[in-house]
N, C-alpha and C positions, 0 to 999 in steps of 0.2 A: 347698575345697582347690585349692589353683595346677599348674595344669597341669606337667607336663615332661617333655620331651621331649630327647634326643640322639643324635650318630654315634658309636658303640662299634666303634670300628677292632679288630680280629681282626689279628694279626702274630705272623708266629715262624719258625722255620726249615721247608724240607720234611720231611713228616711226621710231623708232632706231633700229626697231628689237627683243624689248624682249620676244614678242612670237615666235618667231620663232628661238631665241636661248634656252628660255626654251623648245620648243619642239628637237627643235636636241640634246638637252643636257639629255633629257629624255629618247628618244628613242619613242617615241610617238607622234602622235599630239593632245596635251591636247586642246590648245590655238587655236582659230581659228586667221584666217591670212588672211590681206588683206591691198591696197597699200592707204586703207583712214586712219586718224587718229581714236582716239576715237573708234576701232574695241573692243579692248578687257576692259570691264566694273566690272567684278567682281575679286574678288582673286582666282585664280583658283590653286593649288597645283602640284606637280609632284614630285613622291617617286624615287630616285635610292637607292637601296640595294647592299650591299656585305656581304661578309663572316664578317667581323670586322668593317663595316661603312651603314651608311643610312646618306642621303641627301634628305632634304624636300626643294626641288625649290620652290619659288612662284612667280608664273607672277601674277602682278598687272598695273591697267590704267595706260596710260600715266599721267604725272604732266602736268597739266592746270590749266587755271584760272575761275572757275566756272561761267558759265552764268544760270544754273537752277538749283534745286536741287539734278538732279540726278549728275550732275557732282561732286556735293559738294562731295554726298556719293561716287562717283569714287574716289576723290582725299582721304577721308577717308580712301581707304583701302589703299590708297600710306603711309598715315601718320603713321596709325598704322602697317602696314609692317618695316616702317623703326623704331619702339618701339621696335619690338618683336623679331627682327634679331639677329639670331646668326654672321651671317657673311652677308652683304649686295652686292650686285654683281651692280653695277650701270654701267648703261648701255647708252652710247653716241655712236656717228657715226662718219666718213670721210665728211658729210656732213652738218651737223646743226652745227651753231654756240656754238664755243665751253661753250660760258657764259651762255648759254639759259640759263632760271631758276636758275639764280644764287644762289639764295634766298636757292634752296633744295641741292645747292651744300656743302654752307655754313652749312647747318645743318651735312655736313658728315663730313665734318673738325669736330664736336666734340662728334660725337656717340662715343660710347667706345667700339663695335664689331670694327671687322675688313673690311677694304671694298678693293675690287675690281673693278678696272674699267675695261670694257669690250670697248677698241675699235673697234666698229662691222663696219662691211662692205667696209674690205681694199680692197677686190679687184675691189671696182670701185675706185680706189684712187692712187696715187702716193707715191711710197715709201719715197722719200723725206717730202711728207702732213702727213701720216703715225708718221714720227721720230720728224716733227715738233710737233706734235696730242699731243703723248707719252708726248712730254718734258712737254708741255704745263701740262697735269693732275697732271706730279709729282711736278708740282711747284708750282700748287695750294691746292693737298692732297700729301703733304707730305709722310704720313704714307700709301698709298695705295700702292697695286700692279696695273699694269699695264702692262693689257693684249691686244695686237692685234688681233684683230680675223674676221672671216664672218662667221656666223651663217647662211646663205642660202650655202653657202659650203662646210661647215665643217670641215675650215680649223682653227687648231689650239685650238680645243674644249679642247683638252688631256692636254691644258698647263692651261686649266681653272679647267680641272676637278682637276688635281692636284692640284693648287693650294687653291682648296677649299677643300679639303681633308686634306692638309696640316693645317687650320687653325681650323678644326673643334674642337668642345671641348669632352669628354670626356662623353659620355651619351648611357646609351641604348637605342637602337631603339623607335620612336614614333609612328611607325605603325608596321602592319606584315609587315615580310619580301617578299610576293608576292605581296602588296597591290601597285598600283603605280600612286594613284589620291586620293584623299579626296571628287572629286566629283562623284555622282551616274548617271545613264545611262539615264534618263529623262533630268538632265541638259545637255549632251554633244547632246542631242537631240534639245533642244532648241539653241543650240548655232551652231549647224550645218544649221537648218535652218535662225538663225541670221547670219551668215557668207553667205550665198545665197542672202539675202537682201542686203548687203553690196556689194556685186558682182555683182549683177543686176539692181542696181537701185543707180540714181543719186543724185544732191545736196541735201536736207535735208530729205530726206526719207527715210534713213539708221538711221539717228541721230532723228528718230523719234520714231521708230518700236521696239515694245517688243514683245518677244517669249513665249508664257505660254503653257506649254503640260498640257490638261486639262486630258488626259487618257495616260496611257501608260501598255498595258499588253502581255507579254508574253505565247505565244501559242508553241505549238508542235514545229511547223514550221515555224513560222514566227513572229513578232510585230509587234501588231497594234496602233498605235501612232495616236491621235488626236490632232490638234495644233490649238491656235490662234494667230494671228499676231494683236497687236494693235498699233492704230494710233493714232493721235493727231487730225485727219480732215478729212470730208468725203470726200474732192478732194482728198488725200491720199490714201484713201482704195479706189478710181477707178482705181490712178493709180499702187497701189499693186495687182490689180485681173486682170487691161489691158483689152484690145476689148478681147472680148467671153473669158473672163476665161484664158488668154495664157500666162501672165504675172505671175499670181500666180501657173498654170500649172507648167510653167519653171524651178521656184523656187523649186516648191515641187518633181519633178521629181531628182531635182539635189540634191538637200537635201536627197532622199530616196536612191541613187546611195551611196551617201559617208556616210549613214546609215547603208550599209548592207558591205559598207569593215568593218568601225567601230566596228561594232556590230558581223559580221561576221554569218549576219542570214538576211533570206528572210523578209523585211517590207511594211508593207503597212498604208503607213499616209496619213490622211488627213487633209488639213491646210484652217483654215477659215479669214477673216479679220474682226478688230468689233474698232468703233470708239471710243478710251476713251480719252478726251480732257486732261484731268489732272493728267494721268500716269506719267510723269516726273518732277512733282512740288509735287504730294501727298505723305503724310509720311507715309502712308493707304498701297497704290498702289504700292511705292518701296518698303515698307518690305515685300507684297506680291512677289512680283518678286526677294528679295535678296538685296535688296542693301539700307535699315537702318538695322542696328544692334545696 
């Protein structure tokens, strides 16, 4: 039987879910998860392997309409996700209007992979909104499959996995067959404590904060990870540190918990706060952190 292998690009607006279908569809949690938009910022990858198939998932940002530069480079890796797809998984809900972003729907009517729509999260929904949903994608893609699904359930993943198995092309494996991310153990460190920021802290303070592990080494027994949290303002970094330290305590404490399931070893991190005004406008500051290419 001929090997095959392909990139199943993940795209859709924020919050429909595609973190958290690429992580159930993975078996991992690559993708950090949480109920703001704009959580997930880079292209983050996730490998399934079989005996005769590999599958490169990729969760990428939500489609927006940029207000700074970093969002431009968010929606960057949306654009070139949807270039470089073997198979594109687009991902809507029971919720958001179905036209949202018309514009990047349009663009899927004439890619030349093949696309899948995922409708995630029928089980807050009615079966009849459900068969309306469906009709509705295949009158607008035509050529797609259309999938029902909830990805916080897991219900119905196996009629996604197949069908993406089914349209794969013909290729040997892109990675080893144990490997099941593209990214290394520093970033999933940075993005744990970014998923804490998002969790604990309100209106623009999530969509302000970047994560840098300025150390990271592994001992005997444990990792020690140094972090800094940067801000856009020094009202911000009072309110990331909080009266006596308890705000940034909180953080790092919860950060080092889902560290050591992660990583599956004893850590000890330390997280600092430090003011840089122009991290999300400089072309300097986001290729340092990942997001120009």
């Amino acid at each position: 039987m001929a090997h095959k292998a392909g990139f199943v690009n993940i795209i859709g607006n924020p919050n429909v879910g595609k973190s958290t279908l690429m992580n159930a569809l993975v078996g991992e949690k690559l993708s950090i998860v949480t109920a703001k938009a704009q959580t997930t910022r880079h292209r983050i990858m996730g490998i399934v392997s079989g005996e005769d198939f590999q599958i490169v998932y990729s969760d990428t940002p939500g489609i927006l309409k940029p207000s700074y530069r970093l969002q431009q480079s968010m929606l960057n890796f949306v654009d070139t996700a949807i270039g470089d797809a073997d198979i594109i998984l687009y991902v809507t809900d029971t919720v958001e209007k179905a036209d949202k972003n018309d514009a990047y729907v349009e663009k899927l009517s004439r890619v030349d992979c093949p696309v899948i729509v995922v409708v995630n999260k029928i089980d807050i929904s009615s079966q009849d909104k459900v068969v309306e949903l469906m009709q509705w994608w295949k009158e607008r893609l035509p050529k797609a499959e259309i999938i029902p699904a909830s990805a916080q359930e897991h219900f119905n993943l196996e009629s996604i996995l197949d069908a993406v198995k089914a349209k794969l092309p013909e290729a040997p494996a892109w990675f080893d067959k144990d490997q099941f991310t593209d990214k290394n153990l520093r970033f999933f460190a940075s993005e744990i404590i970014r998923e804490k920021i998002f969790l604990n802290y309100s209106e623009e303070i999530p969509y302000c904060t970047q994560v840098e592990i300025e150390s990271f080494h592994e001992g005997e027994d444990r990792y020690e990870i140094s972090a800094v949290i940067y801000v856009t303002r020094d009202s911000q970094k009072g309110i990331i540190i909080g009266k006596q330290g308890a705000a940034l305590k909180r953080v790092g404490t919860q950060a080092r918990i889902d560290m050591e399931d992660f990583f599956q070893k004893k850590v000890f991190l330390s997280t600092y706060v430090k003011v840089d005004p122009d991290w999300r406008e400089s072309r300097k500051e986001l290729r340092k952190f990942g997001y120009e290419f």
